[in-house]
C-alpha positions in Angstrom: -32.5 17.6 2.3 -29.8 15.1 2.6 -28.5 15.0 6.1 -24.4 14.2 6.6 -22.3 13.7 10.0 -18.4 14.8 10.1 -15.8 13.0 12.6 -13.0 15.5 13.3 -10.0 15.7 15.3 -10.7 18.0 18.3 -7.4 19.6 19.1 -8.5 22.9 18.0 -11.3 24.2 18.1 -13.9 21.3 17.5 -16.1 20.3 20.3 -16.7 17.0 18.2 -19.0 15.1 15.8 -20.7 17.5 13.5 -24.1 17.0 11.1 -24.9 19.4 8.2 -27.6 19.1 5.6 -26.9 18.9 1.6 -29.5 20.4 -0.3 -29.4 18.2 -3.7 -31.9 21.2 -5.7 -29.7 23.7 -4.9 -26.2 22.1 -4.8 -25.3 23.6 -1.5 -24.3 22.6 2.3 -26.0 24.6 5.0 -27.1 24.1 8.8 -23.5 22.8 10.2 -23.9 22.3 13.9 -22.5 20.4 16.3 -24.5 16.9 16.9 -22.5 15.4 19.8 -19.6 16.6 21.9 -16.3 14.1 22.6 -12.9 14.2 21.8 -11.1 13.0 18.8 -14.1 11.4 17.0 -12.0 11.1 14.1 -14.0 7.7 12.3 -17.7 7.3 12.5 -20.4 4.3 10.5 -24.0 4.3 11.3 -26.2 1.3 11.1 -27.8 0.8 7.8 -31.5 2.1 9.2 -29.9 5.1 10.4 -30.4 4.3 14.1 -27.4 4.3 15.5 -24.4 5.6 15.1 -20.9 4.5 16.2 -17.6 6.3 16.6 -14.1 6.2 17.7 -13.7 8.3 20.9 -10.7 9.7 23.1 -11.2 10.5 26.7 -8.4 11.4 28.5 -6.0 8.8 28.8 -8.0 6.5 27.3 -9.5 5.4 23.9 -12.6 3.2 22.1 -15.7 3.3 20.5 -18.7 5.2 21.9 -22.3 4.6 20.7 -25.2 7.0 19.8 -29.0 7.1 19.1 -29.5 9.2 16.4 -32.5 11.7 15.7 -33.0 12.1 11.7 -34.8 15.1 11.8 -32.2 17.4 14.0 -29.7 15.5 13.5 -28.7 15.5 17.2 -26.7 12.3 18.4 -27.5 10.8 22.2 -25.3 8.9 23.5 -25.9 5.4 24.5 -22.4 4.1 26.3 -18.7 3.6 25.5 -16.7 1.0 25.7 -12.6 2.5 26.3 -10.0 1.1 27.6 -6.3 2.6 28.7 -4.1 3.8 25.7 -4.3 5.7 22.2 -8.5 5.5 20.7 -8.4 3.3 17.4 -8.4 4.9 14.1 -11.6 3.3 12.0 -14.7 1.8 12.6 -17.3 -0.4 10.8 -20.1 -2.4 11.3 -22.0 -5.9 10.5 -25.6 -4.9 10.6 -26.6 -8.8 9.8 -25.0 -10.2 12.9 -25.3 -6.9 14.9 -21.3 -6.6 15.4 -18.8 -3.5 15.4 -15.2 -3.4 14.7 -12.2 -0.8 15.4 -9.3 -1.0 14.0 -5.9 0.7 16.3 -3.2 2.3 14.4 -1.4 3.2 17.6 -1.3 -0.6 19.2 -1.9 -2.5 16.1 -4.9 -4.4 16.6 -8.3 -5.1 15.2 -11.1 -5.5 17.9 -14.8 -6.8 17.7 -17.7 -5.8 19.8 -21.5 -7.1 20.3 -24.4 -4.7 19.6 -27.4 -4.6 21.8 -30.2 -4.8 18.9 -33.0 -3.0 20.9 -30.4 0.0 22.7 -27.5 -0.1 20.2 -25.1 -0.4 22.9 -22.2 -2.2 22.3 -20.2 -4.9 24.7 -16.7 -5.3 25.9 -14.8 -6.1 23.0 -15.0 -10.1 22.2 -11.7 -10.2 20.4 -9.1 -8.9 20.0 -6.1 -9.1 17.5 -2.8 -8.4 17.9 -0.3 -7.7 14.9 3.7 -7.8 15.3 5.5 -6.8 12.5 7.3 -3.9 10.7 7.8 -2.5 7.3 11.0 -0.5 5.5 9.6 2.8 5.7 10.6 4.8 9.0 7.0 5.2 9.9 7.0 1.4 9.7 8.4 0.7 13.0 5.8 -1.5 14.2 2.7 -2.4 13.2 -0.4 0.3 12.4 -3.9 -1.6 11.8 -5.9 1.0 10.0 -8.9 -0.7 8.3 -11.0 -3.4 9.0 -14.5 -3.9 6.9 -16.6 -7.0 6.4 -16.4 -8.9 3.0 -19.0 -9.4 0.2 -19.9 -12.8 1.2 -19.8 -11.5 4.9 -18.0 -14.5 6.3 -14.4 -12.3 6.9 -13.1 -9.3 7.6 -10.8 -8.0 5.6 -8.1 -5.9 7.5 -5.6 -3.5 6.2 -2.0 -3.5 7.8 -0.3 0.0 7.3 2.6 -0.7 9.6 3.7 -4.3 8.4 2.4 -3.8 4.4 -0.3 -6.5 5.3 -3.9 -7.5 3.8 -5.2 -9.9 6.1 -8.5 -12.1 6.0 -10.1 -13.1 9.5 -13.2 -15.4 10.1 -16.3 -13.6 11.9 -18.2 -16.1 13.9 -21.8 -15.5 15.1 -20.3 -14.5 18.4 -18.2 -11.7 16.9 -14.5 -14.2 17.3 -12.1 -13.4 15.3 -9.6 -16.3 13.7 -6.8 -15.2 11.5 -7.3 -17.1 8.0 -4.7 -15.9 5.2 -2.4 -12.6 4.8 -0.9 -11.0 1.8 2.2 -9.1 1.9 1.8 -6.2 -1.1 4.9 -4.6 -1.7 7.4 -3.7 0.6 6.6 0.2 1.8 3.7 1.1 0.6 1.6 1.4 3.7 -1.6 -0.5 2.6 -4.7 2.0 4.4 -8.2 1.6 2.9 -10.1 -1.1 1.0 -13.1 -0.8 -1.0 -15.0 -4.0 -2.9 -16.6 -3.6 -6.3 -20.3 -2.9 -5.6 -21.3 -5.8 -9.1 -18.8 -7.6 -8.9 -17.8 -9.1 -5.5 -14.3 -10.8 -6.9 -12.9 -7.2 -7.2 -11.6 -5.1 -4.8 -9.0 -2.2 -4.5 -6.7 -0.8 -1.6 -5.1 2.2 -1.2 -1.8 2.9 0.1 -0.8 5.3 2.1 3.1 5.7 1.6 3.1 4.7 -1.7 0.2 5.9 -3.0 -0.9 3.9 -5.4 -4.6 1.7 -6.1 -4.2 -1.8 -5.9 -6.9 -3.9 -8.2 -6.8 -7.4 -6.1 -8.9 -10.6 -7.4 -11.2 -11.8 -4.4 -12.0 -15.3 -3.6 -12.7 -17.5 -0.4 -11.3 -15.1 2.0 -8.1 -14.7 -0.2 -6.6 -11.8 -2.3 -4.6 -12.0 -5.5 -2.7 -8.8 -6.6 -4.0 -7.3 -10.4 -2.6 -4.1 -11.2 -0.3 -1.2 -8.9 -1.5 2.3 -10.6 -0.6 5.6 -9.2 -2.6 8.3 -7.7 -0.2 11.1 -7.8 1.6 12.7 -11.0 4.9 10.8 -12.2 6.8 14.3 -11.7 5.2 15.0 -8.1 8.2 14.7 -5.7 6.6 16.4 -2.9 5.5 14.8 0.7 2.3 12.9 -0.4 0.1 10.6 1.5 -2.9 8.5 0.3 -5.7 8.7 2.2 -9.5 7.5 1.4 -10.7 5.2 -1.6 -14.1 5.1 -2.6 -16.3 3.6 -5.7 -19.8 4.4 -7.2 -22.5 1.8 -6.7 -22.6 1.1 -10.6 -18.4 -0.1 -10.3 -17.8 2.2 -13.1 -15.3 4.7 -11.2 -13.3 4.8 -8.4 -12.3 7.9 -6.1 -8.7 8.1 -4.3 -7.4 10.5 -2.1 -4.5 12.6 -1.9 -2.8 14.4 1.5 0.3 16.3 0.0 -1.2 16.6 -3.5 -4.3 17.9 -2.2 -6.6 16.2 -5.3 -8.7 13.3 -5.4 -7.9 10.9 -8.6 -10.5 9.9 -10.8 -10.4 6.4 -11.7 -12.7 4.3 -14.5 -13.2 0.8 -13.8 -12.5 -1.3 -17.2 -15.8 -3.4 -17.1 -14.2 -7.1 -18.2 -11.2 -6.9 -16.0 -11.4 -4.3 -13.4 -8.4 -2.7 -13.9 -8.2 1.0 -13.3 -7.2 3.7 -15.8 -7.2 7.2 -14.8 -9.5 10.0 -16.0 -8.0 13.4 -14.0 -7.1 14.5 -10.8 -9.4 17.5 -8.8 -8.1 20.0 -6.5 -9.9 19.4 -3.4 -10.0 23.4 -2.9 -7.9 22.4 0.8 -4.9 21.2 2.7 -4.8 17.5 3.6 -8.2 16.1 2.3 -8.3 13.2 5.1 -11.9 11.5 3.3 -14.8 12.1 0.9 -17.6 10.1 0.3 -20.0 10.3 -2.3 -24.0 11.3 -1.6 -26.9 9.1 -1.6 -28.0 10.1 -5.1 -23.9 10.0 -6.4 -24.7 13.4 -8.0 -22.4 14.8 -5.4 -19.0 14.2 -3.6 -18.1 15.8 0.0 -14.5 16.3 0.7 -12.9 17.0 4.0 -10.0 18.9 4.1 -8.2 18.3 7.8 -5.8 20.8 8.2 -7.9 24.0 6.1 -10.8 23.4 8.2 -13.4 23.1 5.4 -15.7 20.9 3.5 -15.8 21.0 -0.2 -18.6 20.1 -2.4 -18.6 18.4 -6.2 -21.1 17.5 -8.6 -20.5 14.4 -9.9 -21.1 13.3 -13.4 -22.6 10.0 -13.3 -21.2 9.8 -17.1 -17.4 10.4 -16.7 -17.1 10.1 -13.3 -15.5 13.6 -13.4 -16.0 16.9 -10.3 -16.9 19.8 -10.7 -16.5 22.3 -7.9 -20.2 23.6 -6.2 -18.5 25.0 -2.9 -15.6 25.6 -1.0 -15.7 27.4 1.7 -18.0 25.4 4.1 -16.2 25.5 7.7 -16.1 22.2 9.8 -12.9 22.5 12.1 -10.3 19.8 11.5 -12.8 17.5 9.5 -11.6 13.8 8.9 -14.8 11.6 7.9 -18.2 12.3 6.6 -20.7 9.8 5.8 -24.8 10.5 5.5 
């Protein structure tokens, strides 16, 4: 058994952070509980020895990240403490395992913020910085800056930060100490709402970003904490003129195929990853069997995908062809209220 944790939003009727288990034999979900009750735990990363676990976290009038222990075998979550402050929670959250760091990312107040971790309790500090963006973009929901991703790069000396609201990539030094220096920015085009990054997995000058607004894959070059635009391919059909908005990007360890998400559409794309250059060229688009599939991530094995759909309420599970990179549909109907994240 393969053991996987939801983040959902709880203004229905989820009490929270949920944990199923994925039977790989049988090709089937099962056991969905709840593992931890808070509100709006809409992000969530665990450290890489499956220790702890770390999540973004609403409480009342006030919003941050809130740590847990985690039991492997139940798959119960204890939490350790939370650091909030007044205002909206952030959006995202990821970790450095090496230098024992956590960052959140706050669409609402558009800043990225980094915390300390306590190696023995997990716990995590008072944030040590934090960044503010100003900005804004053409598109009416660009009216001020929306930070929405931040993750560490391959050579782990930068995070790499994703600027919805002000069409921003942006590169910022990571001292020992967790301190935060800005150190270059690229503008993409005008629009498109730049909301998740994901680095090739062999190759560590590749990277691709999705955007949100204009839903496309970017293929970036990757060097020295800077980012060179490649190719702009779509994730939606040419002829699709309906409300679409692009939500997770993911890729398979072996950089052959990358996964992109659809709100609107409903579908993930299916993207193969031309091995001298990168660039991306599509293979099909699935129905994600839902309304508003938020994120997905792909097993530890890669023989399967998990999709959440947020506004249908369920999880939806694929077996993945390690070959073509294609889905096929296992099961649909696996009920997680208001799911946004999953990750095992």
């Amino acid at each position: 058994m393969i053991r996987g944790y939801v983040g959902t939003y709880t203004n229905g009727e989820s009490q929270g952070i949920y944990t199923f288990e994925l039977d790989p034999s049988a090709g089937q979900i099962t056991h969905v509980k709840v593992a931890a009750v808070l509100d709006n735990p809409t992000y969530l990363n665990m450290t890489k020895d499956h220790r702890f676990l770390y999540s973004v976290i609403k409480d009342d009038k006030n919003g941050g990240v809130a740590a847990f222990s985690m039991d492997q075998h139940s798959g119960r979550l204890e939490r350790i403490n939370v650091e909030e402050e007044a205002g909206a929670p952030p959006c995202h959250v990821s970790l450095d395992d090496d230098r024992h760091l956590v960052f959140s990312t706050n669409y609402h107040k558009g800043t990225v913020a980094s915390y300390r971790v306590n190696q023995e309790t997990g716990g995590i500090s008072a944030p040590v910085s934090v960044m503010m963006h100003e900005g804004s973009g053409p598109d009416p929901r660009q009216e001020k800056a929306h930070t929405h991703f931040a993750g560490l790069t391959p050579d782990g000396d930068y995070l790499a930060v994703c600027e919805l609201g002000c069409d921003w990539l942006l590169t910022y030094t990571v001292k020992d100490s967790g301190e935060l220096e800005e150190a270059h920015r690229l503008s993409v085009r005008p629009g498109s709402g730049p909301r998740h990054l994901v680095f090739h997995p062999k190759d560590p000058s590749l990277a691709y970003l999705i955007t949100e607004f204009s839903s496309e894959v970017i293929v970036l070059s990757y060097e020295d904490g800077k980012f060179t635009e490649v190719q702009y391919i779509s994730a939606v059909p040419a002829d699709f003129e309906e409300n679409n908005q692009a939500s997770a990007i993911h890729i398979s360890s072996d950089g052959r195929f990358v996964y992109a998400g659809n709100r609107g559409h409903n579908s993930i794309a299916i993207f193969s990853v031309e091995e001298k250059t990168g660039r991306l060229q599509l293979v099909e688009r699935v129905s994600t069997e839902g309304e508003w599939p938020r994120d997905f991530v792909l097993d530890p094995t890669e023989k399967f995908l998990v999709a959440s759909n947020q506004n249908s309420s369920n999880l939806v599970l694929f077996a993945r062809d390690g070959d073509t990179g294609k889905l096929t549909l296992m099961q649909k109907d696996v009920h997680v209220p208001n799911p946004v994240c999953v990750k095992f």
